[in-house]
SETOR-513349 format. One record per residue (C-alpha): x, y, z; chain; residue number from 1. Coordinates in nm, 2 decimals. Example, Ala and Ser with C-alpha at 12.3 -4.5 7.8 and 13.67 -1.06 7.14 Angstrom:
<drenzas>
DRENZA      xx      yy      zz  kette   nr
DRENZA    1.23   -0.45    0.78      A    1
DRENZA    1.37   -0.11    0.71      A    2
</drenzas>
This chain:
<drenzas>
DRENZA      xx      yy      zz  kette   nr
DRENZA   -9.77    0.26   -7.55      A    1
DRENZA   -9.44    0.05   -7.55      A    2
DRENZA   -9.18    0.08   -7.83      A    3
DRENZA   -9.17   -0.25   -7.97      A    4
DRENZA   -8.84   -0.43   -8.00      A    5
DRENZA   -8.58   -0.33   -8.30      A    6
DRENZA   -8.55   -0.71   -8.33      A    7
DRENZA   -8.94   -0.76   -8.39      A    8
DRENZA   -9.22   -0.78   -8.22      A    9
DRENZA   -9.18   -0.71   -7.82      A   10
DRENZA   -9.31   -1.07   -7.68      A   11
DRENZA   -9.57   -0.97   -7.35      A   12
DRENZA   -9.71   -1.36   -7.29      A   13
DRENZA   -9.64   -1.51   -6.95      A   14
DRENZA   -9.65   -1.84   -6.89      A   15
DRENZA   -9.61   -1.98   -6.55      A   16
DRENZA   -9.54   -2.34   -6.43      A   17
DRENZA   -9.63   -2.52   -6.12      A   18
DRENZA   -9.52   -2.86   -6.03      A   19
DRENZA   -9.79   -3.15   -5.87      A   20
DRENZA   -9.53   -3.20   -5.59      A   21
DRENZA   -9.51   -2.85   -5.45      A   22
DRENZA   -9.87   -2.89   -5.30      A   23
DRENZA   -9.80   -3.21   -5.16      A   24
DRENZA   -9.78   -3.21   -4.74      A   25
DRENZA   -9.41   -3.21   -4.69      A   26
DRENZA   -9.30   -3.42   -4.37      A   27
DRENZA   -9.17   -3.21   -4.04      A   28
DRENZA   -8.83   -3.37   -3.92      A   29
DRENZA   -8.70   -3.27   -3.57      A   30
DRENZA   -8.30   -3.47   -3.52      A   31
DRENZA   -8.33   -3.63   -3.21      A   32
DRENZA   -7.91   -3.62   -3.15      A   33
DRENZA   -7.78   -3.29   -3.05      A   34
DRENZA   -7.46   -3.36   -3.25      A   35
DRENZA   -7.34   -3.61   -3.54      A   36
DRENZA   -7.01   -3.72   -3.62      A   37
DRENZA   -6.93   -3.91   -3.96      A   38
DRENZA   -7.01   -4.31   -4.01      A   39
DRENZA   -7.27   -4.28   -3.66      A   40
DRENZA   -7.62   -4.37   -3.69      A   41
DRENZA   -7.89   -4.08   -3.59      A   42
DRENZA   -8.24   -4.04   -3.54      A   43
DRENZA   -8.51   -3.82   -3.70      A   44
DRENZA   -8.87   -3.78   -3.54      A   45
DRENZA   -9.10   -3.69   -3.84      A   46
DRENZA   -9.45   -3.62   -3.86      A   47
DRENZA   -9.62   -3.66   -4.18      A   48
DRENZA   -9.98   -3.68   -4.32      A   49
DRENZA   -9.96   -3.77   -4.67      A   50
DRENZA   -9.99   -4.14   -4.82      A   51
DRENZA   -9.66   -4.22   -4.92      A   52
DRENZA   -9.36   -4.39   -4.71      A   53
DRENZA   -9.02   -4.27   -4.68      A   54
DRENZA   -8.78   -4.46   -4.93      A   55
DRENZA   -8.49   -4.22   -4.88      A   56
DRENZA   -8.32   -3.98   -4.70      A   57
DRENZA   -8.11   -3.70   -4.84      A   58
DRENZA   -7.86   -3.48   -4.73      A   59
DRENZA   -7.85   -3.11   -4.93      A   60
DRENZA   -7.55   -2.87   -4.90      A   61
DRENZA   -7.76   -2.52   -4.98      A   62
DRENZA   -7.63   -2.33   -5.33      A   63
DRENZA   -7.53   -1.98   -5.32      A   64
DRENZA   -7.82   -1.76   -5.39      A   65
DRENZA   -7.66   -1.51   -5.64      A   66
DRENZA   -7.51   -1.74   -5.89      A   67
DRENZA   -7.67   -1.97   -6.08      A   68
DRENZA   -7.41   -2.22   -6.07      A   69
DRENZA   -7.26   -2.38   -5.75      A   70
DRENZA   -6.96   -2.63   -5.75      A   71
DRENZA   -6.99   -2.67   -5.41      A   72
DRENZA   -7.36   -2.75   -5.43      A   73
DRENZA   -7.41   -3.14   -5.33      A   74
DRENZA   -7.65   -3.41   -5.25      A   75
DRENZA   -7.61   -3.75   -5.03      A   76
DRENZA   -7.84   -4.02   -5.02      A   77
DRENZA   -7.79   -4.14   -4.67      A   78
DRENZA   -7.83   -4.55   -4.60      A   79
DRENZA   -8.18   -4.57   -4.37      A   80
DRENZA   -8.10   -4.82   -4.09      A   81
DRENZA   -8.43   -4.85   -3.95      A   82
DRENZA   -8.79   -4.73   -3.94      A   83
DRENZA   -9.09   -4.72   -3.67      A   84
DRENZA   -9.39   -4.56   -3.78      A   85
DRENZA   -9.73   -4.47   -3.62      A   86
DRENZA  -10.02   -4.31   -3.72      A   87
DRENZA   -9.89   -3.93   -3.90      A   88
DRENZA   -9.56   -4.04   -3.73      A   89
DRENZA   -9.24   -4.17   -3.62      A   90
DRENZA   -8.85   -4.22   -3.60      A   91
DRENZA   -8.61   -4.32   -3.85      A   92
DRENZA   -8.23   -4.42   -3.81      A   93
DRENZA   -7.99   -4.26   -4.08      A   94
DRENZA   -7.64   -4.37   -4.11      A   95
DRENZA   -7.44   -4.04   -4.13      A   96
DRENZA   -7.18   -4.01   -4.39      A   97
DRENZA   -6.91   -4.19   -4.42      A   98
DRENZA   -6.62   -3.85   -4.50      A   99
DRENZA   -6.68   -3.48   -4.54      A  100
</drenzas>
């Protein structure tokens, strides 16, 4: 038996939450350039089953897993130069920022 709160009533529900899109097939991208320098176009090889096409590609600095808060945290939405696509596959061409 748990002593219930001194505020009232101890609250036991769960609820839980799952997003649509983190079932979806998620595409595999292998860089095809072995290094990247600022303003230079790259390429990405992706494989990818689902029915959707690529609009945009981002770039995500990671966040600091122990605070919940990150100023340094950032994301870039880099320009897409070109696209070649095949059946489950193919190669797109990024334009790499312009400045760190």
């Amino acid at each position: 038996n748990i002593d219930p709160s001194p505020y009232g009533e101890a609250e036991f529900r769960v609820e839980t939450f799952a997003h649509q899109d983190w079932y979806r097939t998620k595409p595999i991208l292998q860089p095809l350039n072995s290094t990247i320098g600022y303003s230079q176009t790259f390429a990405l090889q992706y494989t990818y089953t689902g029915a959707s096409k690529f609009s945009k590609v981002t770039l995500h600095h990671p966040c600091h897993a122990t605070h919940g808060s990150d100023f340094n945290q950032r994301t870039l939405v880099l320009p897409v130069k070109g696209v070649k696509e095949a059946a489950g596959s193919g190669q797109l061409t990024v334009m790499a920022p312009p400045h760190a």
